[in-house]
C-alpha positions as CSV (number, residue, x, y, z in Angstrom):
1,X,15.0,-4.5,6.0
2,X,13.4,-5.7,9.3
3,X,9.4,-7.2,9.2
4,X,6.8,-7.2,11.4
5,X,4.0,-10.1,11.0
6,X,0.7,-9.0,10.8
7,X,-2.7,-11.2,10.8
8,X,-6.1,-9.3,9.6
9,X,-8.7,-11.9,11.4
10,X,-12.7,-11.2,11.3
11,X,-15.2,-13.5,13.1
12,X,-15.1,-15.6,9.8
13,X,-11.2,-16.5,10.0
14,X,-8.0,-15.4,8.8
15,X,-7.9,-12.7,6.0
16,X,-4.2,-11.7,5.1
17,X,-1.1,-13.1,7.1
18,X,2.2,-11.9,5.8
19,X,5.5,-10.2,7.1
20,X,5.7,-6.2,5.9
21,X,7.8,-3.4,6.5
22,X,5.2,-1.2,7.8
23,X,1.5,-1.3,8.8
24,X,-0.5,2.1,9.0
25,X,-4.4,3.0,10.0
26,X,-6.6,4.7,11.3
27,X,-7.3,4.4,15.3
28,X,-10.3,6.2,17.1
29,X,-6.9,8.6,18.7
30,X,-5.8,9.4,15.3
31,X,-3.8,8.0,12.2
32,X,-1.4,4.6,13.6
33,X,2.1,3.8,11.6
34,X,3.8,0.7,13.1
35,X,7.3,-0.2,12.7
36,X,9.2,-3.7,13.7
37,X,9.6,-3.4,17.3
38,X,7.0,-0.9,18.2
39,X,5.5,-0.3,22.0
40,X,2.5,-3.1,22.7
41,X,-0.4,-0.9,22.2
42,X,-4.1,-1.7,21.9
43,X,-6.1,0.7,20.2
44,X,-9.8,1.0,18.9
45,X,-9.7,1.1,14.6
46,X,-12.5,3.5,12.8
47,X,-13.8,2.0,9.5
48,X,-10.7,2.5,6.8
49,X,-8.1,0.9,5.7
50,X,-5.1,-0.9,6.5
51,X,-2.1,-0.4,4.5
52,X,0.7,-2.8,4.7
53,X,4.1,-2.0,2.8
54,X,6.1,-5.3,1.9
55,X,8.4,-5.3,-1.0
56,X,8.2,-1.3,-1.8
57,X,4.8,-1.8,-2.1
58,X,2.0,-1.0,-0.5
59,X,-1.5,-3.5,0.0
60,X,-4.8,-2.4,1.3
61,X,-7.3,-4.5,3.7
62,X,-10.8,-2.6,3.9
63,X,-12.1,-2.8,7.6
64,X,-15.2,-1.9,9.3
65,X,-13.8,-1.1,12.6
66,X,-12.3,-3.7,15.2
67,X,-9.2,-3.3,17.5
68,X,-5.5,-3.6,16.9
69,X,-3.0,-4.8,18.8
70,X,0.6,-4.1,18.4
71,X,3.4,-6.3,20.1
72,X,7.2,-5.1,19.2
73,X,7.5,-8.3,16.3
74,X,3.6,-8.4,15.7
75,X,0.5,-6.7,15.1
76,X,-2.7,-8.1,15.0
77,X,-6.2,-6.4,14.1
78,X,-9.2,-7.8,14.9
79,X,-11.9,-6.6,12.7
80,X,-16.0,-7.2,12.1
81,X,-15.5,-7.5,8.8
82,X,-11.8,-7.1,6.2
83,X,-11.6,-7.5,2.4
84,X,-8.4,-7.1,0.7
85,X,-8.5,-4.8,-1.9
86,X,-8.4,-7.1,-4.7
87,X,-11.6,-9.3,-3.2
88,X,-13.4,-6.4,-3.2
89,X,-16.7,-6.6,-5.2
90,X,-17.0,-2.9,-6.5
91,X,-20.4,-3.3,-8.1
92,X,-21.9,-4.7,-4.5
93,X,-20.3,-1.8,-2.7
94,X,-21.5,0.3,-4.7
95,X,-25.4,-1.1,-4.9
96,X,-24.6,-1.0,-0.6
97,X,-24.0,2.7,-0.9
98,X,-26.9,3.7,-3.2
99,X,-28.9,1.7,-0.9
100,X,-27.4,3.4,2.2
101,X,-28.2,7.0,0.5
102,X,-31.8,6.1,0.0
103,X,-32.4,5.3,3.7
104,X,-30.7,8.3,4.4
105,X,-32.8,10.8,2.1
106,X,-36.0,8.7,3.1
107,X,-35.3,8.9,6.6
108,X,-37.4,11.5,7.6
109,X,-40.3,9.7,5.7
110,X,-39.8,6.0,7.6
111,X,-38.3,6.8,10.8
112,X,-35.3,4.6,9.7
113,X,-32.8,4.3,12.0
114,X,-30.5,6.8,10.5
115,X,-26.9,6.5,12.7
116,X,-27.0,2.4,10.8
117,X,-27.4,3.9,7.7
118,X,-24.6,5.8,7.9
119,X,-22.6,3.4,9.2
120,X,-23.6,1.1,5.9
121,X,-22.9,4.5,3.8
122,X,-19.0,4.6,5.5
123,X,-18.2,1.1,5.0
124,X,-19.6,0.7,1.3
125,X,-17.4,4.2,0.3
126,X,-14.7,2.6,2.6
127,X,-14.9,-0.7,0.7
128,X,-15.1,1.6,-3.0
129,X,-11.8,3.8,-2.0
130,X,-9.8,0.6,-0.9
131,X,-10.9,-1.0,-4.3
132,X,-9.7,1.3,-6.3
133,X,-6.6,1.7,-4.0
134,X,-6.7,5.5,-4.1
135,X,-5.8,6.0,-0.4
């Protein structure tokens, strides 16, 4: 079956590199699947995941938004941050999103900027989902 390489980067370097079958996500437009030899495109990501099939599997990098760019024998998505599903530290997502839901409910009380603590509430669940691979 034909490949397609793909490179997850974040400001930190490199996070997955490998050839798969198909990549599929979620764009700002709506959900992406890329094939080998798809149109360049360049699209905006939301915070989800990336799944990648390779081998009649299927892998998961969490990402917190970024952009993704699509050439017809590679795709590339730039993200702020991407953990692959098995790096994913469940218990600090999870402490992330209680934390998040406080702000949230004390928000009223502090004046806390609430539109970042909903961002932090997204990517924690976004990080917990891709952890437990149940997208």
């Amino acid at each position: 079956m034909k490949t397609i390489k793909v490179s997850v980067v974040t400001p930190d370097g490199p996070v997955y590199e490998s050839d798969v079958e198909m990549v599929s996500t979620k764009a700002k437009s709506g959900e992406l699947g890329i094939l080998p030899g798809h149109v360049p495109l360049v699209a905006p990501l939301e915070i989800g995941s990336v799944r990648l099939k390779k081998d009649g599997k299927t892998e998961f990098v969490a990402v917190s938004g970024g952009f993704l760019e699509v050439r017809p024998d590679q795709v590339t998505v730039l993200a702020q941050s991407a953990e692959k599903s098995e790096d994913i530290d469940v218990e600090r997502a999870l402490r992330a999103k209680e934390r998040a839901e406080q702000r949230l409910r004390e928000q009223k009380q502090d004046n806390i900027d609430f539109k970042r603590a909903e961002l932090a509430l997204r990517r924690a669940v976004n990080r917990i989902t891709v952890a437990e691979r149940k997208y």
